[in-house]
C-alpha positions as CSV (number, residue, x, y, z in Angstrom):
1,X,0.0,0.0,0.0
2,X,3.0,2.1,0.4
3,X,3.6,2.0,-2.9
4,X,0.8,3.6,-4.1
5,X,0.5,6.3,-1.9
6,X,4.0,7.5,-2.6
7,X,3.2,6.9,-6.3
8,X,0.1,9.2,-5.4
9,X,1.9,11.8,-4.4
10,X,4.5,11.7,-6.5
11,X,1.5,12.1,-9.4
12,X,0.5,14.9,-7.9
13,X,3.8,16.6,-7.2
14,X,4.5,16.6,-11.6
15,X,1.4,17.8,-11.9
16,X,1.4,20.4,-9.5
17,X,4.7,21.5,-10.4
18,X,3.4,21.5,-14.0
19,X,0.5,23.5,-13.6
20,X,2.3,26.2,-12.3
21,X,5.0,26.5,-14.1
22,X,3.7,26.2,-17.9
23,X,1.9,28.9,-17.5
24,X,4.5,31.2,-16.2
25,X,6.5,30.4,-19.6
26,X,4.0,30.7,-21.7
27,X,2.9,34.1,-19.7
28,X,-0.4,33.3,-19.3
29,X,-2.6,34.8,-15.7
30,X,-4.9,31.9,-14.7
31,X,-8.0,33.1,-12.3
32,X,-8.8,31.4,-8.6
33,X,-11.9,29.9,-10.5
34,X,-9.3,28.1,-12.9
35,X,-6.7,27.4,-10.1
36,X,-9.0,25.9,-8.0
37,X,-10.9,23.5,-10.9
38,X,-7.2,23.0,-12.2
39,X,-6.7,21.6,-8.2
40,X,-9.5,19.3,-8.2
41,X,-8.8,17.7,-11.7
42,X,-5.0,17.5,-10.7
43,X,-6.2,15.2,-7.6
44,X,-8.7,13.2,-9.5
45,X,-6.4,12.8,-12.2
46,X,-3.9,11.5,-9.9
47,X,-6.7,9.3,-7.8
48,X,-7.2,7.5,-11.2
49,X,-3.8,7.1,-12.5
50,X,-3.1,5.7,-9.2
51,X,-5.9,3.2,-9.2
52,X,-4.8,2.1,-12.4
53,X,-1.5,1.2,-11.6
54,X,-3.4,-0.8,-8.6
55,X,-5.9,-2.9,-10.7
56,X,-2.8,-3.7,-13.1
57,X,-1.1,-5.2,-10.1
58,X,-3.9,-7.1,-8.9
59,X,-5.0,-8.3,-12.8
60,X,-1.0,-9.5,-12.8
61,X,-1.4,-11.3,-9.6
62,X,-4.7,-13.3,-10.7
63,X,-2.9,-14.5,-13.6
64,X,0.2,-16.2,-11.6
């Protein structure tokens, strides 16, 4: 379990860092609205992503 919470959080670390930082090269000025939807797609983005990763281990583990 581990695992996938520091996968998790490492998810939403990139895309943190991501969100923040593309727009300050490309130079555009995001609202709180956007910010905050950006937020709540970012952590069910990495809620999914991280799921995934889990039902691929347990599909792997059915097959042994």
């Amino acid at each position: 379990m581990r695992r996938y919470f520091s996968l998790f959080l490492l998810t939403i670390l990139v895309a943190v860092v991501l969100f923040f930082t593309l727009p300050l090269l490309v130079g555009g000025i995001f609202g709180e609205v956007e910010i905050i939807v950006g937020t709540i797609l970012i952590l069910l983005g990495s809620f999914i992503i991280t799921q995934l990763f889990y039902i691929i281990d347990l599909l792997k583990n059915k097959s042994r």
